[in-house]
N, C-alpha and C positions, 0 to 999 in steps of 0.2 A: 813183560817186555822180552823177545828174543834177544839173546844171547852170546857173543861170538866168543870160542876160546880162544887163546893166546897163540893158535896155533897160524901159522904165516904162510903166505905161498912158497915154495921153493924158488918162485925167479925172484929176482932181486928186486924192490920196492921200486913203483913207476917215482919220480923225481916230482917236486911242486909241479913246474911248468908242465910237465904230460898230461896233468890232471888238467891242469886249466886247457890244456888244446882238445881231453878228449871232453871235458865238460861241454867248451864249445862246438865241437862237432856233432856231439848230439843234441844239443839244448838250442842251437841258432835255426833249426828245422821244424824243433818242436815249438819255439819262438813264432817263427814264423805260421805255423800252424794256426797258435792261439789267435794271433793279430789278423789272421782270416777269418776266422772264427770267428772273435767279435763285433771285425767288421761288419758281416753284414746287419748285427745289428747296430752301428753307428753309421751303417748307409741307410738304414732306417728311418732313424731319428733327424740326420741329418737333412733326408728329402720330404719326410713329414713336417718339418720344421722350416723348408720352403713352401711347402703344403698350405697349413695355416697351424697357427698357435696351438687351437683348442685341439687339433689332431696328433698334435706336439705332446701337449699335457698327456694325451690320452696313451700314446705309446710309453711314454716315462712309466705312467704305471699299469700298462700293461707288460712290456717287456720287460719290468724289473720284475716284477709275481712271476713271469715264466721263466725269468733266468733263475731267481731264487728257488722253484723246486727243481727246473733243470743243474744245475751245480748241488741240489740235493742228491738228484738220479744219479749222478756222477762218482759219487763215493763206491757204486760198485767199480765201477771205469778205473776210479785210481786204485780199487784192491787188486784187481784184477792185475796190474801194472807192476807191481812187486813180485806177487806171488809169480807170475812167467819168469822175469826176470831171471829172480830163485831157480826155479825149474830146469829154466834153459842152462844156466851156469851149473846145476849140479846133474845137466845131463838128463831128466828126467820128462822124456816127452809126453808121457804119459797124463802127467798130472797136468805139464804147459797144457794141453789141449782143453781136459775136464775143466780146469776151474774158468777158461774160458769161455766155453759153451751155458755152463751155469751163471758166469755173467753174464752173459745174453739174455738168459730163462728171466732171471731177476730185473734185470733194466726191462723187460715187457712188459714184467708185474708192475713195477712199479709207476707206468707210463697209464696204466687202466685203472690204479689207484688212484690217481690224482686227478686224474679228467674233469669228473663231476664238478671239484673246487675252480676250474677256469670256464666251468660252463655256465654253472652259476655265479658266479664275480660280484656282478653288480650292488647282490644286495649285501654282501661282507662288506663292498667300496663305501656302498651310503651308509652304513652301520659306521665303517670307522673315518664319517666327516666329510668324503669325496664328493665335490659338487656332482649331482646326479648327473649332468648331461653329458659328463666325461665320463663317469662309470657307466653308463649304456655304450660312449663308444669303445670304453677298454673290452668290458666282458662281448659286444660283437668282434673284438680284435682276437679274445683270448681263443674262440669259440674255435676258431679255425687254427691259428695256432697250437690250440690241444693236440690237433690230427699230426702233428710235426714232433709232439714231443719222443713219441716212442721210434722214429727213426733217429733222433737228434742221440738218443741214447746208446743204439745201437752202434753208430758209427764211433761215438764215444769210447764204447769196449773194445772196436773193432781196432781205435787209434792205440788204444793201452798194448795190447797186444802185441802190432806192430812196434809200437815205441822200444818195448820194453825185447823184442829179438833187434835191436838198432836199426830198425827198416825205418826211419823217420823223414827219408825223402819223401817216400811217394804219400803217409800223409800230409808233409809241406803242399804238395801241388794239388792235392783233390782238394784240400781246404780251399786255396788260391783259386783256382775252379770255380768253386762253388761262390767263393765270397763275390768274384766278376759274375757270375752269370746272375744275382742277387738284386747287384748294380743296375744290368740292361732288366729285367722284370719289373724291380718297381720304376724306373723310364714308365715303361709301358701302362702297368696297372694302375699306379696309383695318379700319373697324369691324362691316364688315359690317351698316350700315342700310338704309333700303328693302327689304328682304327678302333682299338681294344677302349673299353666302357671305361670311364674315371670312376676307379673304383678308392682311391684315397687309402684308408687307411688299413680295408679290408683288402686293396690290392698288394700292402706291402707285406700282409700273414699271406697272403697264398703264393706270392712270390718265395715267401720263408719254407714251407711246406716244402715246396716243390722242388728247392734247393736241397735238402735235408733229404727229402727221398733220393737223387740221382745220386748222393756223396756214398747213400750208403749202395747202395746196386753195383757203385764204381768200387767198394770198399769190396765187398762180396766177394767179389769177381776177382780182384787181385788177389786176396787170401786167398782163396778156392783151388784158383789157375794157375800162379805160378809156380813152377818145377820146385822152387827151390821152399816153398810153402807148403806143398803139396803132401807131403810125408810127413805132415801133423793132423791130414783128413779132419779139419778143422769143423765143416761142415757132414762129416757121416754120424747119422742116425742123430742127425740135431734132436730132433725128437724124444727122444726119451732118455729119463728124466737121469739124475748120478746124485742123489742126495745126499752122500757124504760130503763130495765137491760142492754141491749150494751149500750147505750149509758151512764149508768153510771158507767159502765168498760171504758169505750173509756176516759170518762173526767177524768177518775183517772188515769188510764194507760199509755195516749199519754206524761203527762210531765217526767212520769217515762222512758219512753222509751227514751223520746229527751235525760235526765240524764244521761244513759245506754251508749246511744250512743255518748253522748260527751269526756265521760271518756273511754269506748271502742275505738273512734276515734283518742284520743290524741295517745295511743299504734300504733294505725292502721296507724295512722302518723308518727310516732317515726321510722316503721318499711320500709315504703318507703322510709324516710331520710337516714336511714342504707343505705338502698340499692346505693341509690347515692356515700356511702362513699367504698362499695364493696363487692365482695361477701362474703369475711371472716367477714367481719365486720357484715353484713345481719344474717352468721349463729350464729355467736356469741350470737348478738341481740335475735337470736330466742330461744336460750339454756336459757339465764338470764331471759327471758320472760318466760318461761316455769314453773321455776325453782320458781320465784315470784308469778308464778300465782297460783303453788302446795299452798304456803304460803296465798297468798291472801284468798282462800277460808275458812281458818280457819276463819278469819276476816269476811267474808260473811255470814259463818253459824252463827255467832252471831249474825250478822247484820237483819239473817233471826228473829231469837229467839227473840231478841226484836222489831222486827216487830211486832208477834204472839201477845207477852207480851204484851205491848202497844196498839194493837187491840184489847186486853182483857179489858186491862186496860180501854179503851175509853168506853167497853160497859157497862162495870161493874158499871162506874163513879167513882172508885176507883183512886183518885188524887194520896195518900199516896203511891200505889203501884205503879202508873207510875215511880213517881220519883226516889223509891229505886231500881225499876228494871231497870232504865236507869243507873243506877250508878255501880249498879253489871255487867251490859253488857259491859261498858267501860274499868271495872276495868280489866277484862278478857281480853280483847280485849290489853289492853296497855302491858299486864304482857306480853304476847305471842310475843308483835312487841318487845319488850326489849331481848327475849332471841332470835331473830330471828336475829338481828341484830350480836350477838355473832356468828350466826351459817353463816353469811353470810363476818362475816369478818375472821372467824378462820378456813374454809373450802372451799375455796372456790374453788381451782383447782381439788380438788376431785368432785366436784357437777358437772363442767366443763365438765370433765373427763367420766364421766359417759355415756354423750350422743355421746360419736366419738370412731370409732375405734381405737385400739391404732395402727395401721399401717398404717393409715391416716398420708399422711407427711403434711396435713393441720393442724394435731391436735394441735401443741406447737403454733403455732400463733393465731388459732382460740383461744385456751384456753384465753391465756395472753392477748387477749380482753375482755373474758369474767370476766377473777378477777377484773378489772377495773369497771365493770359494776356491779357487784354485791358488789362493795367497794360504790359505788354511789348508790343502790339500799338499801342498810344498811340505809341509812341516810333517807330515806322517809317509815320508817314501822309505825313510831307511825303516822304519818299523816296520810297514807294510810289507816291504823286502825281508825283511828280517823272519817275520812270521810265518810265510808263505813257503820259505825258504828253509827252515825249520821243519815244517809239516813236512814237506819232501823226505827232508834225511828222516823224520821218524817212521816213515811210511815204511822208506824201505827197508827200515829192521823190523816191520810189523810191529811196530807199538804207535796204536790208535786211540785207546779209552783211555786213558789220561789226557791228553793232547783235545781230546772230545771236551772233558769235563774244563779245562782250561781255554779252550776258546767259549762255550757256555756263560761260563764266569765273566770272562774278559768283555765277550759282546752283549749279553742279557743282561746278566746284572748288573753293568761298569759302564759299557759304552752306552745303550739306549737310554737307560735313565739319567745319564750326565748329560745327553743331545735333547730331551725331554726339560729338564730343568735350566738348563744355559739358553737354548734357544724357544721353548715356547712358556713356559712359570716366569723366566728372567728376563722375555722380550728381547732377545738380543736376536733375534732369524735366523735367516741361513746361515749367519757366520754361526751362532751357538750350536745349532745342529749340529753344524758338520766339525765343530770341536768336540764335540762328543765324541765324534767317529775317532779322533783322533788318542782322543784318552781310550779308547779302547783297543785299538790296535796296537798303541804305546803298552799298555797291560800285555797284550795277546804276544805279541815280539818279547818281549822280558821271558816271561814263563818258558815259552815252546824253545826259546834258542838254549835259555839256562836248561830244559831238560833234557834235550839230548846233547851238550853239552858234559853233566851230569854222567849221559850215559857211556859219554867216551872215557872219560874217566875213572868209572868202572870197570873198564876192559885194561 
């Protein structure tokens, strides 16, 4: 775990409230980013799920498998995010530039590693239970989707980058962008308007694709060109290679990604269990996920903000500000899962409601799974907050392999097998599933907050 000494800035310690205005100033962009971001895969779901059912089920697990190794890819995005940070505050443009470009190199790689597993899909689906006519239509979903994953990436590093020199406007608005232009494409492709073929479910991946490439050309383009960017030649001699720099992305990175991907998995798990239990059960599952994940990213963009803060923090040597910025970032962080928690036990059949036709004679049963689920999802926001939020501050003192081995724990051994045993051995459904979720996140929140915690305490 890095380290800070005791040694303090010369200006006087920013006060609680600063913290919480400059939390918010960065984290309400990066916020809104995220809720771009995931929109358009809950414009997805939402319009597949006026679509028809079976096309419903089929996006649930396809777009959870692709978010799950996307949010794997991602672990270089959040190294990358710190370590600028760092850079930038200890003046060090040199290194800002490298270890960015080397996130790049690696989010490529690992977009060509994974291809083959969403090309082939279908027969992993029917192996682990999936009714086969929805695993032909996932892995036709994923097929095109694959082609999305390595710009999805890119722009991803691109946002760290930005984030972390506080340029987090302009990614607010290319997200926003992109997540509306998302909207009017599937209009088009998947109902087949404007003259354009009803393409269903494969109109709503190339709609995704096509998004995903213009975000990052828009991203390019700003890094590259403007004046005040320009003096970090961001893009010169992309090409060749800085192997000290990958690899001190790679050692920051890969625990991040394993992290990524264990709390991504636990979902990704949660959603094939669904599937065992049926297909209404599966779409349900997909709406309350959706509907969480709108929510979760408020949690993330703070998660991001004290990243930033705390990379600052680290380079400054500024002890006194770590601490009060950690404590502004939680305090946010908690107020939000408390009212969310009201919005998820006082609304729930409308949020339901939202994503199914009302002539759908699936609707009243799919729904009245979903209030179940979002009764159960109430009860894990402060954890969820808690954990996510956690990850943040440890990031940005670069301590990731503990926190690795702690969400592992927390969601492999803890959460899956208690969502395995309550809802499919104990016959209780989707409500025992998604209790699992919640003992494991209750785990993952306890640990990660006690240990950087722990580490403030140390200093």
């Amino acid at each position: 775990m890095s380290a800070l000494n005791h040694t303090v800035t010369a200006t006087p310690p920013m006060p609680f409230g600063g913290h919480l205005r400059a939390a918010l100033v960065l984290g309400l962009p990066l916020i809104g980013s995220h809720l771009a971001q995931v929109s358009i895969q809950v414009a997805d779901t939402l319009m597949l799920g006026w679509y028809s059912i079976p096309a419903l089920a089929a996006v649930v697990l396809g777009a959870t498998i692709f978010f799950a190794l996307f949010v794997t890819g991602t672990g270089i995005a959040w190294a990358v995010m710190p370590m600028v940070a760092h850079a930038s505050a200890a003046g060090d443009h040199g290194e800002l530039r490298r270890v960015t470009r080397m996130g790049l190199w690696l989010s490529l790689a690992f977009a060509a590693a994974i291809m083959p597993l969403m090309w082939w899909s279908q027969a992993l689906l029917v192996a682990l239970g999936q009714d086969p006519e929805i695993a032909a239509m996932t892995q036709a979903y994923l097929r095109i989707m694959g082609w999305g994953m390595a710009p999805a990436l890119l722009v991803m590093v691109l946002k760290s980058y930005l984030a972390a020199l506080e340029r987090t406007q302009v990614v607010l608005w290319v997200t926003v962008g992109a997540a509306v232009l998302n909207v009017a494409l599937n209009w088009v492709l998947i109902f087949g308007n404007l003259g354009a073929p009803e393409l269903g479910l494969r109109g709503a991946a190339i709609g995704s694709v096509i998004i995903e490439v213009s975000a990052l050309l828009v991203l390019v383009a700003y890094a590259g060109l403007l004046p005040e960017l320009r003096r970090y030649t961001l893009f010169h001699r992309l090409w060749r290679p800085d192997w000290p720099a990958f690899l001190r992305v790679f050692r920051l990175g890969w625990p991040i990604a394993l992290t990524n991907l264990a709390e991504s998995g636990l979902f990704a798990a949660t959603a094939v269990l669904m599937g065992w239990v049926g297909t209404r059960d599966l779409a349900a599952h997909g709406i309350a996920i959706e509907i969480t994940s709108l929510i979760f990213m408020v949690h993330l963009g703070l998660s991001n903000a004290a990243t930033v803060r705390a990379g600052r923090a680290l380079g400054a040597r500024d002890v006194v500000g770590l601490r009060r910025g950690a404590a502004a970032v939680v305090t946010l962080s908690m107020g939000f899962a408390l009212a969310t928690m009201v919005l998820y036990l006082g609304w729930p059949e409308f949020l339901m409601g939202l994503f199914l036709s009302p002539d759908d004679p699936e609707r009243p049963a799919v729904i009245a799974i979903g209030v179940g689920l979002l009764a159960v999802a109430a009860l894990f926001q402060l954890a969820d907050g808690a954990q996510v939020v956690a990850l943040g501050l440890l990031r940005g003192v670069q301590d990731t392999r503990v926190p690795m081995i702690m969400a592992a724990v927390s969601y492999w051994l803890v959460g899956i097998p208690a969502s395995w045993l309550l809802g499919i051995h104990l016959g209780l459904g989707g409500m025992g599933i998604w209790a699992g979720l919640v003992i494991g996140l209750v785990l993952a929140g306890i640990l990660m907050m006690g240990r950087f915690y722990h580490y403030l305490k140390r200093l």
